[in-house]
C-alpha positions in Angstrom: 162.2 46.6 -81.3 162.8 48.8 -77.9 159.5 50.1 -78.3 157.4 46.6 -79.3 159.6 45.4 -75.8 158.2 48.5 -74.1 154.9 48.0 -75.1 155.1 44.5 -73.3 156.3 45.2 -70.4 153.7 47.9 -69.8 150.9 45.4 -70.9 152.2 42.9 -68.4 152.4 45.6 -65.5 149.1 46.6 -66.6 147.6 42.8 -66.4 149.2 42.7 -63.3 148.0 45.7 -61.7 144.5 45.1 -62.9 144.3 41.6 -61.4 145.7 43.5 -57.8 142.6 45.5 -58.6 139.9 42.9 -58.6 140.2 41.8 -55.2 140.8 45.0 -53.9 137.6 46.3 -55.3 135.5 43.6 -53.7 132.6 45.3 -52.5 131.5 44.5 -48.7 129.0 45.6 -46.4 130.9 46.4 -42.9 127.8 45.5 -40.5 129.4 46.7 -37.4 129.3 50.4 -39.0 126.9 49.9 -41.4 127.5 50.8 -44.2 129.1 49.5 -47.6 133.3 49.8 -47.8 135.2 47.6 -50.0 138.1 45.3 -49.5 141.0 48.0 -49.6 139.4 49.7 -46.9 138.8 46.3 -45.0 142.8 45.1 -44.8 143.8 46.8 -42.1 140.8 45.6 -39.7 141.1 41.6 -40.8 145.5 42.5 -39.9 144.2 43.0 -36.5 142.9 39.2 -36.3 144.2 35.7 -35.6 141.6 34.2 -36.9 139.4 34.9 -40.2 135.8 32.6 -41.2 134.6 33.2 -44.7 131.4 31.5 -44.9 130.6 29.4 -48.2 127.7 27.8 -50.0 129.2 25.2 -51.0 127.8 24.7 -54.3 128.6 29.0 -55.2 131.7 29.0 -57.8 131.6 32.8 -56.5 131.3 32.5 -53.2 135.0 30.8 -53.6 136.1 33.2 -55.7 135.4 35.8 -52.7 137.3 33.6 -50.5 140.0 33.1 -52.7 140.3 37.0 -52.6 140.3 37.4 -49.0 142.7 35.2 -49.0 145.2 36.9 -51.8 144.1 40.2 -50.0 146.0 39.0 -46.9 148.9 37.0 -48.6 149.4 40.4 -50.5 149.6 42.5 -47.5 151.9 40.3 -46.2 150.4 38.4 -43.5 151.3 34.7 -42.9 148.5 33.0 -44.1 147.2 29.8 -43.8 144.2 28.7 -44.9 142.2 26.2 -42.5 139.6 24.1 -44.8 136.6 22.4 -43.6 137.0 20.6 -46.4 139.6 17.9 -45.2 139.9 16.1 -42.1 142.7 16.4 -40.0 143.3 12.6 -41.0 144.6 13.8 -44.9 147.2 16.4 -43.7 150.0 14.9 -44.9 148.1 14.7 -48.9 147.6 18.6 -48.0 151.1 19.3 -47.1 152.2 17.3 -49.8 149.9 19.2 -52.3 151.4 22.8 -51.1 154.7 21.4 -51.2 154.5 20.5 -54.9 154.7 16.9 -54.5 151.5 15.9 -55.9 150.4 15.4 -59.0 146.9 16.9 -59.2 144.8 13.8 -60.4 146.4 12.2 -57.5 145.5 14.9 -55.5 141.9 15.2 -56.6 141.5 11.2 -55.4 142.3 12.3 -51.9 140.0 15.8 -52.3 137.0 13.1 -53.2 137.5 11.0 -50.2 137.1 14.1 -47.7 134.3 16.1 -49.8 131.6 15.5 -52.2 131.3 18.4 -54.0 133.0 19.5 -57.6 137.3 19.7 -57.4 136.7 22.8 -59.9 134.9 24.7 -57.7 137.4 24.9 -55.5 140.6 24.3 -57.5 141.3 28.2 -57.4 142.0 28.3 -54.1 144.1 25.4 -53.8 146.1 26.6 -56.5 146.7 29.2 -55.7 147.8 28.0 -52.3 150.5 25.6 -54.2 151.7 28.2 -56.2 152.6 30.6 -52.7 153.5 27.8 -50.9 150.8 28.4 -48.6 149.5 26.0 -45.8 146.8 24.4 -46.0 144.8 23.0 -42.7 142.5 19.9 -42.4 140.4 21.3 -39.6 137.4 18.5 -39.8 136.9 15.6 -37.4 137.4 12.1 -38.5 134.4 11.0 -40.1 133.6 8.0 -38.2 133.4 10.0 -34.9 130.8 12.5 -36.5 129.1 9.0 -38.0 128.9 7.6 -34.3 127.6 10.8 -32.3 124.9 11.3 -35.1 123.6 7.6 -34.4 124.5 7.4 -31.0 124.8 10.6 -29.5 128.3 12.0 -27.6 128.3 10.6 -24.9 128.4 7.1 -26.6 132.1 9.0 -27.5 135.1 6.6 -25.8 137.2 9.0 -23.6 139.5 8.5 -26.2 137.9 9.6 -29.5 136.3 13.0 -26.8 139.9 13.9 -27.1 139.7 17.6 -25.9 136.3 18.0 -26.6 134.4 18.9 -23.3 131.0 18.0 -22.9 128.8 18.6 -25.5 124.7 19.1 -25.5 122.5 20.3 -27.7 122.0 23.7 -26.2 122.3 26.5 -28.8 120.7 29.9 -29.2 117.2 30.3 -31.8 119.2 31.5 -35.1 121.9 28.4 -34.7 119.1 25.9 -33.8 117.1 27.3 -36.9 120.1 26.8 -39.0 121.1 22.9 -37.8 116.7 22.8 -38.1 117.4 23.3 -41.8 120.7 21.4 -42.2 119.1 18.4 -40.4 116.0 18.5 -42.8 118.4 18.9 -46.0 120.5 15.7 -44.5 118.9 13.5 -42.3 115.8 11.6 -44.5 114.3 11.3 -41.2 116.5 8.5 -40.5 118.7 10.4 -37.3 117.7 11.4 -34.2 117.6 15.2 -33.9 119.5 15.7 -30.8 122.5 13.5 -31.9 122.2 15.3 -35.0 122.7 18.3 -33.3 125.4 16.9 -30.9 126.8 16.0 -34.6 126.9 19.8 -35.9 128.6 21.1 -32.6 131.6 18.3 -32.5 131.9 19.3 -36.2 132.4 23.0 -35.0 134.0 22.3 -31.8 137.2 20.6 -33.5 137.3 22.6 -36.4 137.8 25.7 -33.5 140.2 23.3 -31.2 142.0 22.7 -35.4 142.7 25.8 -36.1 143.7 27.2 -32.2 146.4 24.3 -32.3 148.2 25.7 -35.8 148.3 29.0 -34.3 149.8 27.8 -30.7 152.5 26.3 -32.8 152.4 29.2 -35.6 152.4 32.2 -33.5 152.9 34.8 -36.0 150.0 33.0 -38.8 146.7 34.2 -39.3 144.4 31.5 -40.3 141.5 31.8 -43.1 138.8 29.0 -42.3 137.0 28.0 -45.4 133.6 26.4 -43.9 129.9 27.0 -44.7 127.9 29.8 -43.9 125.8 28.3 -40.8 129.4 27.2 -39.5 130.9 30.5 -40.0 128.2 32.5 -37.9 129.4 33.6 -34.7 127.2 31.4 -32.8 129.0 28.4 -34.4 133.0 28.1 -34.8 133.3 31.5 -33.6 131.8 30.2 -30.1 133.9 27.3 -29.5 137.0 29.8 -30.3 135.7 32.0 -27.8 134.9 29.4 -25.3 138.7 28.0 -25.8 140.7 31.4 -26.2 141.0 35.2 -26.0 142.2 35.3 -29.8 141.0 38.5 -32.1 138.7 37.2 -34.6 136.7 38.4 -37.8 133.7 36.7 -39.4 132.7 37.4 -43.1 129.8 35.5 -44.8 128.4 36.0 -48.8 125.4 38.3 -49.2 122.9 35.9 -50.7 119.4 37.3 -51.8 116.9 36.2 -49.4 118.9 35.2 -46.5 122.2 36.7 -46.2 121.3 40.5 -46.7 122.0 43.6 -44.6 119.0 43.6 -43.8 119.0 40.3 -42.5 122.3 40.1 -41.3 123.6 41.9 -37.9 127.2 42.4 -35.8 125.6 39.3 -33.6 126.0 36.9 -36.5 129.2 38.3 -38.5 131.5 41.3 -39.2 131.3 41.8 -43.3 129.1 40.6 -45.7 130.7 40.1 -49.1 128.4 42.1 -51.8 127.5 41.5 -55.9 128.2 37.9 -56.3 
């Protein structure tokens, strides 16, 4: 019997430290030295930072299975995490508190995930999950919607000085790569229906209170780091990244998903992020 109980526990240990293993071995590309490390080696650089981006297609089960390893990488190492989610607008942060708290059942919870985001609960379950199960916080960065509905129609400046809040002005003056990428988001979601420029007013208000979101928990949560959960052309440096640097001195680190054709090494440089996650 001792030994069938021995057995056990060194299967269980084993499970355990294989599981510890996976997201440590997350290969990466580092493309400020250039030149592929992997997540073990990567910990101590994203402990130097306040703030973290891991870029997403949203539609990639794996690309949130990378996330949800950055995120266990830090939680492990013993950061205070908090996990900022483009996801949900600041609007449903008492469903999100109540979700990490335990006080939701999940199909309940999965009503409120539908009304801030269209695309599959599974695909993103993991990571709220696991968030529940550490007791993890969980940030609605996004702006109401009807404010992002009324500058796409109407432009900013139709914006009441009310609903600007602390958003300064906003134009839509960008560099080549991040008008390219709001070029391509525009195609995929206007049906030719918006004008471009309010469009693109749109995309910045979108990343300009997602930055002011995730400043505000860390003013009042000075010893958190947050991981912000947004899509790739959001993620780039010359998006989120921007406003954060327009707004505050904060250390941050930008990590994006290598996808074939667009998101490569070869593609990719220290001007647009800091890692590229590899094999997904």
């Amino acid at each position: 019997m001792k030994n069938i109980s021995s057995v056990l526990i060194t299967l269980i240990l084993s499970t355990s430290c294989l599981a510890k293993q996976a997201y440590l071995d997350q290969p990466m590309y580092d493309l400020n030295q250039e030149k592929k490390t992997f997540m073990s080696e990567v910990i101590p650089e994203l402990k130097k930072n306040r703030i973290i981006l891991v870029g997403e297609h949203h539609s990639v089960q794996n690309h949130h299975r990378a996330q949800l390893n950055v995120i266990q990488a830090l939680h492990e190492a013993g950061m205070n995490v908090a996990i900022g989610l483009e996801m949900f607008r600041s609007d449903s942060q008492q469903a999100l508190n109540r979700w990490v708290s335990g006080d939701m059942q999940e199909s309940k919870f999965q009503k409120i995930y539908y009304n801030n985001w269209n695309f599959p609960w599974p695909a993103y379950s993991l990571i709220f999950k696991y968030a529940r199960e550490k007791k993890i916080p969980m940030i609605g960065l996004n702006v109401a919607r009807d404010i992002t509905r009324q500058v796409s129609r109407h432009g900013f400046q139709s914006l009441s000085e009310e609903k600007r809040g602390k958003l300064a002005d906003v134009a839509c003056k960008v560099d080549k790569e991040y008008m390219e990428y709001i070029r391509n988001a525009y195609g995929a979601h206007s049906h030719g229906n918006l004008n471009f420029t309010y469009f693109c007013e749109a995309q910045l208000v979108w990343d300009s209170v997602m930055a002011i979101s995730a400043l505000n928990y860390l003013e009042a949560n000075p010893d958190a780091v947050v991981v912000i959960l947004t899509g790739t052309g959001h993620a780039q440096k010359a998006a989120i990244p921007r406003q954060i640097r327009n707004r505050s001195q904060l250390p941050y680190t930008v990590i994006l998903p290598e996808v074939s054709g667009s998101l490569e090494a070869e593609t990719v440089t220290k001007n647009d992020a800091d890692y590229l996650i590899l094999d997904l």
